[in-house]
C-alpha positions as CSV (number, residue, x, y, z in Angstrom):
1,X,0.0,0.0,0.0
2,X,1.3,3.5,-0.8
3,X,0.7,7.3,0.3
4,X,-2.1,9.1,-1.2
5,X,-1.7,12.0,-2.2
6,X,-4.1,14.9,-4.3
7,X,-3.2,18.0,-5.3
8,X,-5.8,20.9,-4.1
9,X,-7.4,22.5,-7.1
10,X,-9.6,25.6,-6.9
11,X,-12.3,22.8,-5.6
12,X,-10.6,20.3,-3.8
13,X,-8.3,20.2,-1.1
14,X,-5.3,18.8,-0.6
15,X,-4.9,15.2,0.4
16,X,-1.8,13.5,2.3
17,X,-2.9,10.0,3.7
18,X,0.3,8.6,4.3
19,X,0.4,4.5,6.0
20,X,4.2,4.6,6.9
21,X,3.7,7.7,9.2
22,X,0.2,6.6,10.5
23,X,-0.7,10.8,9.8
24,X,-3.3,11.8,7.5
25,X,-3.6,16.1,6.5
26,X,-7.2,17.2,4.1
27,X,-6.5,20.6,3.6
28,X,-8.4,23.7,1.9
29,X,-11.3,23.9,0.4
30,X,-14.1,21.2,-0.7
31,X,-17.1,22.5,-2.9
32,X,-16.5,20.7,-6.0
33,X,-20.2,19.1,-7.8
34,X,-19.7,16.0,-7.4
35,X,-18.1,15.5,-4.2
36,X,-18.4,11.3,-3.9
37,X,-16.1,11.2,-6.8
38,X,-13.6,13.3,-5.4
39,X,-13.4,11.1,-1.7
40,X,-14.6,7.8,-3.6
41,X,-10.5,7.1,-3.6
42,X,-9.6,8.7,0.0
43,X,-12.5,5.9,1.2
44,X,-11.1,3.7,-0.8
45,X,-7.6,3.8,0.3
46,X,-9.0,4.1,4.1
47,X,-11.2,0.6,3.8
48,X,-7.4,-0.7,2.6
49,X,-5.8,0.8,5.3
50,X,-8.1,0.4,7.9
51,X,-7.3,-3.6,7.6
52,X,-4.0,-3.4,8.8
53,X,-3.6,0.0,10.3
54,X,-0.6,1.6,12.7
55,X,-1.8,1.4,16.7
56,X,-1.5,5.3,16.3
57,X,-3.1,7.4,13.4
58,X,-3.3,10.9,13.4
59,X,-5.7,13.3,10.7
60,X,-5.2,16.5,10.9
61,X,-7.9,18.4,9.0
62,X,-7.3,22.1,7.5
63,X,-10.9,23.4,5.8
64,X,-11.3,26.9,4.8
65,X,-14.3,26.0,4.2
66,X,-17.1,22.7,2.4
67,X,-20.2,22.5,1.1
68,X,-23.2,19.9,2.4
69,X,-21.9,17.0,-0.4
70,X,-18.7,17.2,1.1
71,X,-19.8,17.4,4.0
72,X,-21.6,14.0,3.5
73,X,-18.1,12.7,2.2
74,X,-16.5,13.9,5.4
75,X,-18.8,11.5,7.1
76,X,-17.9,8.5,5.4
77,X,-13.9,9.2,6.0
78,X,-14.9,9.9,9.9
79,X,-16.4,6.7,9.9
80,X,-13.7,4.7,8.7
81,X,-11.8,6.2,11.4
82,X,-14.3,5.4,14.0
83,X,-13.7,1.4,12.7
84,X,-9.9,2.2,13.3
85,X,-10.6,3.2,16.8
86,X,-13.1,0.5,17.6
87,X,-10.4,-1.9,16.7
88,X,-8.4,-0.7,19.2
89,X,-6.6,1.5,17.7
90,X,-5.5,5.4,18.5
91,X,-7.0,7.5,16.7
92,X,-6.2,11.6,16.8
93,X,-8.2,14.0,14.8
94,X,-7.2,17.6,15.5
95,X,-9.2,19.8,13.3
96,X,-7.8,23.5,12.5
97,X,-9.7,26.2,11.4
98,X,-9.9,30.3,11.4
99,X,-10.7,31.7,15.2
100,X,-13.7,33.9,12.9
101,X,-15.4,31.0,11.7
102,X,-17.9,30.2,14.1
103,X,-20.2,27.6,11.9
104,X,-16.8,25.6,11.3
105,X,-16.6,25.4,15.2
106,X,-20.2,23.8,14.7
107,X,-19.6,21.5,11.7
108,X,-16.8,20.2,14.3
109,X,-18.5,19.4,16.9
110,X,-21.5,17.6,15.2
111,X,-19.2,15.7,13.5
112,X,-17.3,14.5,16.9
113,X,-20.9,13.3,18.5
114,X,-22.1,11.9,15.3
115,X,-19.3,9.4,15.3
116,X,-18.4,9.6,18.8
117,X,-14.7,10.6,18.1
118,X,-13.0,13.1,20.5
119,X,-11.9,16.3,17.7
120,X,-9.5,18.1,19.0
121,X,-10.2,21.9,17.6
122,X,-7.4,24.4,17.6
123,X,-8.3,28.1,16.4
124,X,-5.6,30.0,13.8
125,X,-5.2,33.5,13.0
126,X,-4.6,32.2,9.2
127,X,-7.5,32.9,7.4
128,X,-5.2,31.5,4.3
129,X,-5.2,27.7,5.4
């Protein structure tokens, strides 16, 4: 199994899952149409990775900002990560967004009870993520 990585475009964030390290970075924005297609292959790569995955994996998550289909997408990847953890596995999710952004802090933290993962938030004074 290798890294994944995807290159942000003006739609899509960046993506660094990387299996060696057991640390996983989605950074940017996320409002492209079809927003299935674009995670189809970061799910993908997390049911592979989620069968034999490091005791410790970190995501750290960097969103300027996403729209309700990613949002839905998001779901999907916090899930597999809730499998990780329910394996007995670590699992750290530290989520970074701008200190302003005050419906990100709520995205956040339905996100944490909806799959009953502990997100760690950190505020930034970088509206430029």
């Amino acid at each position: 199994m290798e890294p994944l990585v995807i290159n942000a475009t003006q739609a899509t964030p960046t993506v660094n899952l990387d299996n060696h390290r057991g640390v996983m970075e989605i950074k940017g924005v996320s409002y492209e149409e079809d927003a299935h297609a674009f995670y189809r292959p970061i799910i993908q790569w997390l049911d592979e990775y989620k069968e034999k995955p490091l005791s410790d994996t970190v995501l750290n998550l960097y969103f300027k900002y996403f729209n309700t289909a990613s949002s839905k997408a998001l779901y999907e990847v916090f899930q597999r990560f809730a499998e990780i953890r329910n394996q007995g596995n670590s699992i750290l999710i530290n989520w970074f967004y701008d200190k302003d952004d005050n419906d990100m802090c709520d995205d956040i933290a339905y996100f944490s009870e909806l799959v009953e993962i502990p997100i760690n938030t950190q505020e930034i004074d970088h509206p430029n993520l």
